[in-house]
C-alpha positions in Angstrom: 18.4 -10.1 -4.8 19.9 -7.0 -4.3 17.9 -5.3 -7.1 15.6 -6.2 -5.9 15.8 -4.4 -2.7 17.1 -1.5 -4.1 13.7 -1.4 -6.8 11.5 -1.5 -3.7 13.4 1.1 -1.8 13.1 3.6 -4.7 9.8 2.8 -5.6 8.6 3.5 -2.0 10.4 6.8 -1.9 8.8 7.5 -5.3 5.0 6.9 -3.3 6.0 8.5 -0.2 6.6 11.7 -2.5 3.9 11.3 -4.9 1.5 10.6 -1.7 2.7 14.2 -0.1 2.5 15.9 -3.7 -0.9 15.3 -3.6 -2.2 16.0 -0.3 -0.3 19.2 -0.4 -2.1 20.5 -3.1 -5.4 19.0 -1.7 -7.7 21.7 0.1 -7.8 19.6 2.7 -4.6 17.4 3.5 -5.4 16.0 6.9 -8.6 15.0 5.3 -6.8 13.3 2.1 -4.1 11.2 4.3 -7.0 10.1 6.2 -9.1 8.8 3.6 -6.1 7.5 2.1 -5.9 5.3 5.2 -8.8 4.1 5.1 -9.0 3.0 1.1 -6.1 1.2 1.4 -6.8 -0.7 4.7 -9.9 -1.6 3.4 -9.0 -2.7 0.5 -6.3 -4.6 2.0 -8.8 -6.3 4.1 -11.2 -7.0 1.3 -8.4 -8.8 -0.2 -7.6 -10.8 2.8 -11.1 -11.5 3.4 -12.1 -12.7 -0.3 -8.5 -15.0 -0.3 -11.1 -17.8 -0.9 -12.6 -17.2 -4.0 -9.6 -14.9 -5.3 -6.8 -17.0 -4.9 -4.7 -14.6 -3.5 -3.2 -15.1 -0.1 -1.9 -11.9 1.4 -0.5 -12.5 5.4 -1.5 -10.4 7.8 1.4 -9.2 10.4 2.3 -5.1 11.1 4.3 -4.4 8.3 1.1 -5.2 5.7 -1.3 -3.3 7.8 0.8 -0.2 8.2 1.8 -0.7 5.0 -1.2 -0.5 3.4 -2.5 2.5 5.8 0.3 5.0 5.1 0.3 4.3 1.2 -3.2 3.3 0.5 -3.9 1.9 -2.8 -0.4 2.0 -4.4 0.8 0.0 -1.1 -1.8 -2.7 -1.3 -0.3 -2.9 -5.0 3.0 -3.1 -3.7 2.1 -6.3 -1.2 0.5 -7.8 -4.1 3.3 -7.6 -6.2 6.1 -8.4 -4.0 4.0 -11.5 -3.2 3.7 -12.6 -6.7 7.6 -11.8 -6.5 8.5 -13.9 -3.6 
């Protein structure tokens, strides 16, 4: 259990960094973080709205949501994997 803790701790850090890499280097990194956002809420969203047909059934409390909104696409992987995990 404790691996598993430790995995998602260091694989966070590793998207925190890779997610400030980029928009550094972006022309326009206010811009970026922003449409980061917005993919990966959306997305999230899609997924909780299409749990019917998918199968998947991701809950919806402020950890997901502001999970999803700071690391975008990677964090909506993230929820999807630790709730095949768990």
């Amino acid at each position: 259990m404790k691996f598993i803790v430790y995995l998602t701790v260091i694989l966070t850090a590793i998207c925190i960094l890779s997610i400030l890499i980029i928009s550094s280097k972006a022309k326009r990194p206010f811009r970026f973080m922003l449409l980061n956002s917005f993919i990966g809420v959306t997305l999230f969203l899609t997924l909780y709205f299409t749990k019917k047909y998918t199968g998947i059934e991701v809950g919806v409390n402020t950890y997901t949501v502001l999970c999803s909104a700071v690391f975008g696409i990677p964090g909506v992987i993230g929820i999807l994997i630790l709730n095949l995990l768990f």
